[in-house]
N, C-alpha and C positions, 0 to 999 in steps of 0.2 A: 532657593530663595534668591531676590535679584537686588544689589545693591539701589539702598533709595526707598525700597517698598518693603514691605512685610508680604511678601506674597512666594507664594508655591508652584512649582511648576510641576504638572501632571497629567497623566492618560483624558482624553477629553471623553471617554465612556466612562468615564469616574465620575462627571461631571453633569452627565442628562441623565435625567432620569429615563427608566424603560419605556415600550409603549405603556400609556394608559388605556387605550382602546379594552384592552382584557376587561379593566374593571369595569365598564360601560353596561356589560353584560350580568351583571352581580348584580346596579343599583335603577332604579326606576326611576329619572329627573333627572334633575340638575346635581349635580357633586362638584366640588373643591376638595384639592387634592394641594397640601404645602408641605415639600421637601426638607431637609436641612440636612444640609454636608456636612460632616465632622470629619476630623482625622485626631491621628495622636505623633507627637515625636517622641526621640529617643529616649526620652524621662517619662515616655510615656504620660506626657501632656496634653488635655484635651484641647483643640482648637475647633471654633466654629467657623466654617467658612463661608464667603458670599462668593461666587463665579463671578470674575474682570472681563475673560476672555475664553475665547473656546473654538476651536476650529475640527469639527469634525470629522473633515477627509483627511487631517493629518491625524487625527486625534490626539489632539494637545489640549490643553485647558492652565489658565492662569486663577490661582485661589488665592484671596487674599482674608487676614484675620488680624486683630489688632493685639492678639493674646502672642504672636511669634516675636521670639528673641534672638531667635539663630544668628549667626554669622551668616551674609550670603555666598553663595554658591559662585566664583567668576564660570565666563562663558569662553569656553577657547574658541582662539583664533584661528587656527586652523585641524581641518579635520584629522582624525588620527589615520596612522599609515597602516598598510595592510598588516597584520599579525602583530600590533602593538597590543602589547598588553594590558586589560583593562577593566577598571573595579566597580561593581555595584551591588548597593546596598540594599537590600531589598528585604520582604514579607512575606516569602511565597507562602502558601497556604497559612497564613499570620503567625508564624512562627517569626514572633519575639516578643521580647518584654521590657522590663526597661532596663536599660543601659547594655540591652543586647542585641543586636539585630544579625541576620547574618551578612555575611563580606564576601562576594562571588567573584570569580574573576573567568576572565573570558579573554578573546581576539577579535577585534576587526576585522571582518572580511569582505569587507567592498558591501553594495549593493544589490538591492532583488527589487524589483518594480518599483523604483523609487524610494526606497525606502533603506538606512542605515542598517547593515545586518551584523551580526554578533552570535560570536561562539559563547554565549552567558546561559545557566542555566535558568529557563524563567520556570514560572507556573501562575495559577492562580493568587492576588495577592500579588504578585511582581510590579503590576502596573503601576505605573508613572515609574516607577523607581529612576532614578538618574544614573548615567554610566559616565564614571570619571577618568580621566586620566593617571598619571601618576606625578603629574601638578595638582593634581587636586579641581581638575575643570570640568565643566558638565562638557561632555562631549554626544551627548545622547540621553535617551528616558523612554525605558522598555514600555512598549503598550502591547505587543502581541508575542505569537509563541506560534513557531509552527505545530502542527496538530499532530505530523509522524516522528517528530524528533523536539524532544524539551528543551536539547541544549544550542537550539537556533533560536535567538530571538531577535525582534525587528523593532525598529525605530524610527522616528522621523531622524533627517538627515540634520546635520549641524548647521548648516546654511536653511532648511527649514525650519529649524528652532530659532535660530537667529531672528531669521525674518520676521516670523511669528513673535518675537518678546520684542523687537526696536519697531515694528512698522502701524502704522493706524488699522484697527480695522476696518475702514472703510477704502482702504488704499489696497490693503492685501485682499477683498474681495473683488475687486477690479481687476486684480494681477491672476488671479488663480481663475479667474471665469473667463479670462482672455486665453490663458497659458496653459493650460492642463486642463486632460480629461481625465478624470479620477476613476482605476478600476479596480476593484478587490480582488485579491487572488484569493482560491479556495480552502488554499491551504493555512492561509494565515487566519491563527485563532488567536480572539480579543482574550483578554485577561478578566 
């Protein structure tokens, strides 16, 4: 959560829904189709979310709800150092409950195509999770898992987070369609 707002920061495939095209083939006309995001925190409280923000090549997504009370989350300043050791909270296969969640911990180890990489074990269920420091700072937020190994998982970079929570999105679609060509490696599997 980011000081000032009630909002959440998360995997931006958490956040669109799948193709609809599938169901096109089920129904004869016209259909509507209305989503609703929910999550829960540590007290396992339900929140209903509306999507702020969303950037799908990074896959990030900002959720905000007027039901959050958290404390927010600061952003570090700079990025952490190779093999600094490092905490995340996470839900892989939804294991938890309330006032339990599990406590992972992992390393930094530099970059892979762009993208923040970590000795953390993901799985399904990981995604968005935040990777904190040992100040207690988001330094990261698991969206993927490589596919031959569980205990690689990847993230947008800290300076991409960043960017993404302080900049306009009509500024950051500018910067990123001038500045980068976006390529998916095969290995990397979404959550």
């Amino acid at each position: 959560m980011f000081k000032g707002e009630k909002s959440v920061l998360t995997a931006g495939h958490s956040c669109t829904p799948k193709d609809l095209k599938e169901l096109e083939k089920y129904f004869d006309g016209e259909i509507k189709i209305k989503t609703t995001l929910y999550g829960y925190d540590i007290h396992k409280m339900k929140h209903l979310f509306e999507v702020k923000k969303v950037d799908i090549g990074e896959d990030m997504c900002v959720l905000s709800a007027d039901t959050l009370w958290q404390d927010a989350v600061a952003i570090a300043n700079k990025k952490p150092a190779y093999d600094e050791q490092l905490y995340n909270f996470a839900a892989p296969h939804g294991i938890f409950t309330n006032h339990m969640i599990p406590l992972l911990t992992g390393y930094y180890v530099g970059k892979k195509d762009c993208m923040g990489a970590f000795t953390i074990p993901a799985a399904a269920g990981s995604s968005g999770s935040m990777i904190l420091n040992k100040k207690g700072e988001l330094v990261g937020m698991i969206h993927s898992v490589h596919t031959e190994f569980h205990h690689f998982a990847l993230s947008p970079t800290l300076e991409s987070l960043r960017y993404f929570l302080e900049v306009k999105e009509e500024e950051r679609v500018e910067y990123f369609d001038e500045n980068f060509d976006q390529k998916t490696d095969p290995s990397r599997m979404l959550l």
